[in-house]
C-alpha positions in Angstrom: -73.0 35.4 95.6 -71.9 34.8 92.2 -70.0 31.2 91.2 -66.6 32.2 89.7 -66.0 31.4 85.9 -64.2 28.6 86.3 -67.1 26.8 88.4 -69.6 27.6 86.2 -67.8 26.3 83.2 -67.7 22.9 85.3 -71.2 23.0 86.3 -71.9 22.9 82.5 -69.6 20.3 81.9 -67.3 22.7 79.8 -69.6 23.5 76.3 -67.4 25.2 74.6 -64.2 22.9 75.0 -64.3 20.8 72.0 -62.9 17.5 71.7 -59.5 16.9 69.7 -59.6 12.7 69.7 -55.8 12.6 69.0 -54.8 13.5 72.3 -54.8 10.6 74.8 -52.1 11.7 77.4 -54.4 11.1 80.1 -55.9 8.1 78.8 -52.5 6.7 78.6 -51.2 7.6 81.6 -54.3 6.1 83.4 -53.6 2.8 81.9 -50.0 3.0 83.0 -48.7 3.2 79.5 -47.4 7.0 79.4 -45.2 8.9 82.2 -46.1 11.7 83.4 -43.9 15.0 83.2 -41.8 16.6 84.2 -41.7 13.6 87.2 -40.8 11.3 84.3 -43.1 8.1 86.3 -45.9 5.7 85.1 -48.9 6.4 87.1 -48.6 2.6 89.8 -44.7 3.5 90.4 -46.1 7.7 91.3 -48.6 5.4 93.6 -46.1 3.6 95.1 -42.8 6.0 95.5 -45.0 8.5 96.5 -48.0 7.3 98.6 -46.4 8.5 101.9 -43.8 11.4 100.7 -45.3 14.1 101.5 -42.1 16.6 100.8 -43.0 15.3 97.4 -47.1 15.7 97.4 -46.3 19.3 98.7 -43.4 21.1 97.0 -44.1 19.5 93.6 -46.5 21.2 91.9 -46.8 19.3 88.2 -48.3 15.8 89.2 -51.9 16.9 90.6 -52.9 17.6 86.6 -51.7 14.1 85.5 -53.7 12.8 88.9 -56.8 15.1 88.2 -57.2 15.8 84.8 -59.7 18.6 84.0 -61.1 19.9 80.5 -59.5 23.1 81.4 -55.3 23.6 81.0 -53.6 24.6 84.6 -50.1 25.3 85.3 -48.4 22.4 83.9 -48.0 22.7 79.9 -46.6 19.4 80.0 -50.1 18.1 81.2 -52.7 17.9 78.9 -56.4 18.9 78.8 -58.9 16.2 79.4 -61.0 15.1 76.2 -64.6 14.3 76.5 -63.6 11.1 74.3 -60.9 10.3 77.2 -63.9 10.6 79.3 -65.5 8.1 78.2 -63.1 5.3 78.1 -62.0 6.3 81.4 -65.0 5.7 82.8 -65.3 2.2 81.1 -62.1 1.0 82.6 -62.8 -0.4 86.2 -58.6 -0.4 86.3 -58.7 3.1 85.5 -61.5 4.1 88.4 -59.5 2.0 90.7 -56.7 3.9 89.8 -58.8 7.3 90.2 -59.5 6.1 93.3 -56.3 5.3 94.4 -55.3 9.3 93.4 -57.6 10.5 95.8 -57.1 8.3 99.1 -53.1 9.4 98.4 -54.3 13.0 98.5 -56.4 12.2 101.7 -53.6 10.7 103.5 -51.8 14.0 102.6 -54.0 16.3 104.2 -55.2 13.9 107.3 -58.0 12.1 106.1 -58.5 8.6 105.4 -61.4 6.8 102.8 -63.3 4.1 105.1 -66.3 3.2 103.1 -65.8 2.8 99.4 -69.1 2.8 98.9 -70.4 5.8 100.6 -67.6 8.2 100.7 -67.0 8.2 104.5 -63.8 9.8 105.9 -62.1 9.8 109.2 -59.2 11.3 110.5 -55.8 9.6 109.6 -53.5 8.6 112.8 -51.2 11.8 111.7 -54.2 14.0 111.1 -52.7 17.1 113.6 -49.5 17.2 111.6 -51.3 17.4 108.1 -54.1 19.5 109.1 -51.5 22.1 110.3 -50.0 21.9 106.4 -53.3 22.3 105.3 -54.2 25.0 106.8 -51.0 27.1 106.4 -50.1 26.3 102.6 -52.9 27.7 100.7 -52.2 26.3 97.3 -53.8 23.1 99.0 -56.7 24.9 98.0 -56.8 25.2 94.4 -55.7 21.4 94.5 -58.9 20.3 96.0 -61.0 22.1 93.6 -59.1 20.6 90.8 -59.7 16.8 92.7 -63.0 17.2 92.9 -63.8 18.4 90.1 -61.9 15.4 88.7 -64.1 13.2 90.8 -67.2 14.5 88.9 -65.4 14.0 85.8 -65.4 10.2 86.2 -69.0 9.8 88.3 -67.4 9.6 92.1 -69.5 12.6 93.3 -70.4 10.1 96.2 -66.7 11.2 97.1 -67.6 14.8 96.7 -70.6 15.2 99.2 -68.8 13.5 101.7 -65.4 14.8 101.3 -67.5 18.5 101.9 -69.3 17.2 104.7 -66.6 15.8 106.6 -64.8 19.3 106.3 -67.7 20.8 107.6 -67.9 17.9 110.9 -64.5 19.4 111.3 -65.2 23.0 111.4 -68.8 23.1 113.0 -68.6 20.3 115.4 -64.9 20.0 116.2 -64.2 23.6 115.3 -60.5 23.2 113.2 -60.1 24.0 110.0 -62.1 26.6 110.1 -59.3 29.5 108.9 -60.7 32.3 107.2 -58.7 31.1 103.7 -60.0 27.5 104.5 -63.6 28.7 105.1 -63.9 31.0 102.0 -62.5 28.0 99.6 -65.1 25.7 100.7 -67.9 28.3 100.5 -67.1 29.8 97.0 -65.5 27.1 95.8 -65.5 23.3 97.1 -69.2 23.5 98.0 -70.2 24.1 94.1 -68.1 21.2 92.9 -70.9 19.0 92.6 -73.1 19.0 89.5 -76.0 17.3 91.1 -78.3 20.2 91.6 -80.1 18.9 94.3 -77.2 17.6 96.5 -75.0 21.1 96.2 -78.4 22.8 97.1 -78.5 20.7 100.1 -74.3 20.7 101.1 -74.9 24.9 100.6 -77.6 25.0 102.8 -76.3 22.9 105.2 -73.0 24.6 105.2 -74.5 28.0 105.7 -76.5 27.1 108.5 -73.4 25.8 110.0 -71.7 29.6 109.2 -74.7 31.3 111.1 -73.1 30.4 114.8 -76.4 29.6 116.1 -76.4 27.4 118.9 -79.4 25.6 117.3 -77.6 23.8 114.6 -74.0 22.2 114.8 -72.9 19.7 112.2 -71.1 16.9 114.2 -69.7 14.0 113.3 -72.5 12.2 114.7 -74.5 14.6 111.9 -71.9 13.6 109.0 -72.4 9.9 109.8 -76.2 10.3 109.9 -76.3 12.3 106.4 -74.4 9.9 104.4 -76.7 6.6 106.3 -79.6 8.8 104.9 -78.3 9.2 101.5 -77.3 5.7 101.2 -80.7 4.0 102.2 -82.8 7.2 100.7 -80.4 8.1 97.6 -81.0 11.8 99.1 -79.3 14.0 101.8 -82.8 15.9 102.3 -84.9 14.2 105.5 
């Protein structure tokens, strides 16, 4: 199967997007000097006021660019672009990370999901996980703004986040079987799954997951199987046995 454009571009870490180093929007709104618009909010108060409102997280659409910036424009003009020079002194902020951080465990509460190890990336279901798995599963534009976060992710080196964001979906479907809608399915197949630029790692997550797809009896990804993966990676610095 072919990897759509826009995945591809991300895999090469967008060559052809030059860097214009006036622009700082994101930079700025990061370090919580610069609102975001149209929500007209500095990124700790959009962190606070909105950490829990999830009538906010789902029916506006404009904040997930300010909260994921990409080197690719989306539907928000009033977003812009992320530089490669932004990039950089993103990464060199341990505020900003923090903060980048921060952006996703919001977004993880929102769909059900809560960040337990910091340093491996290991989720669990959130106390209100049935109500927020049901959104996720019938509002499909969910979709396109978990590509985007992870994408981010790799942006600013939290791939760890990545792997185990993908494999905890996959717990959910194989082992547990929910989440597993056909819409869900295909976005983590063509899409999700290839949002890690570590060759070896998305070679692995694909593998895994299409074992997984097979429905053989022989192989079922559990959580027991999640927990196990990440223990592996963590004490090996590799998925692979």
């Amino acid at each position: 199967m072919s990897l759509p454009r826009d995945i591809r571009e991300f895999l090469e870490q967008y060559p052809n997007v030059p860097d214009d180093p006036s622009m700082k929007s994101n930079l700025q709104f990061y370090s919580n000097k610069e609102r975001c618009r149209p929500d007209n909010l500095l990124i700790d108060d959009l962190h606070e006021q909105w950490k829990t409102d999830y009538d906010k997280l789902e029916y506006k659409h404009g904040y997930i660019q300010w909260l994921f910036p990409l080197q690719e424009y989306g539907m928000n003009y009033e977003a812009q672009p992320l530089q490669k020079h932004e990039i950089e002194a993103m990464k060199a902020d341990t505020k900003i990370i923090e903060r980048i951080e921060r952006s996703y465990e919001i977004m993880l509460g929102f769909y059900g999901m809560e960040l337990i190890s910091k340093e491996t990336g290991e989720l669990r279901r959130a106390q209100n996980w049935q109500d927020r798995y049901f959104n996720l599963a019938r509002a499909p534009h969910n979709n396109l703004r978990i590509s985007r976060i992870l994408k981010c992710l790799s942006e600013f080196d939290l791939e760890r986040y990545n792997a185990s964001f993908l494999l905890f979906m996959l717990s959910e479907q194989s082992g547990n079987n929910i989440l597993r809608s056909d819409i869900l399915v295909s976005s983590m197949d063509r899409w999700w799954a290839n949002c890690v630029r570590n060759y070896e790692e998305r070679a692995w997550i694909n593998d895994t997951i299409q074992k997984a797809r097979t429905g053989s009896a022989k192989f079922v990804f559990t959580d027991e199987t999640y927990r196990e993966a990440l223990k592996r990676r963590k004490e090996k610095g590799k998925f692979q046995e």
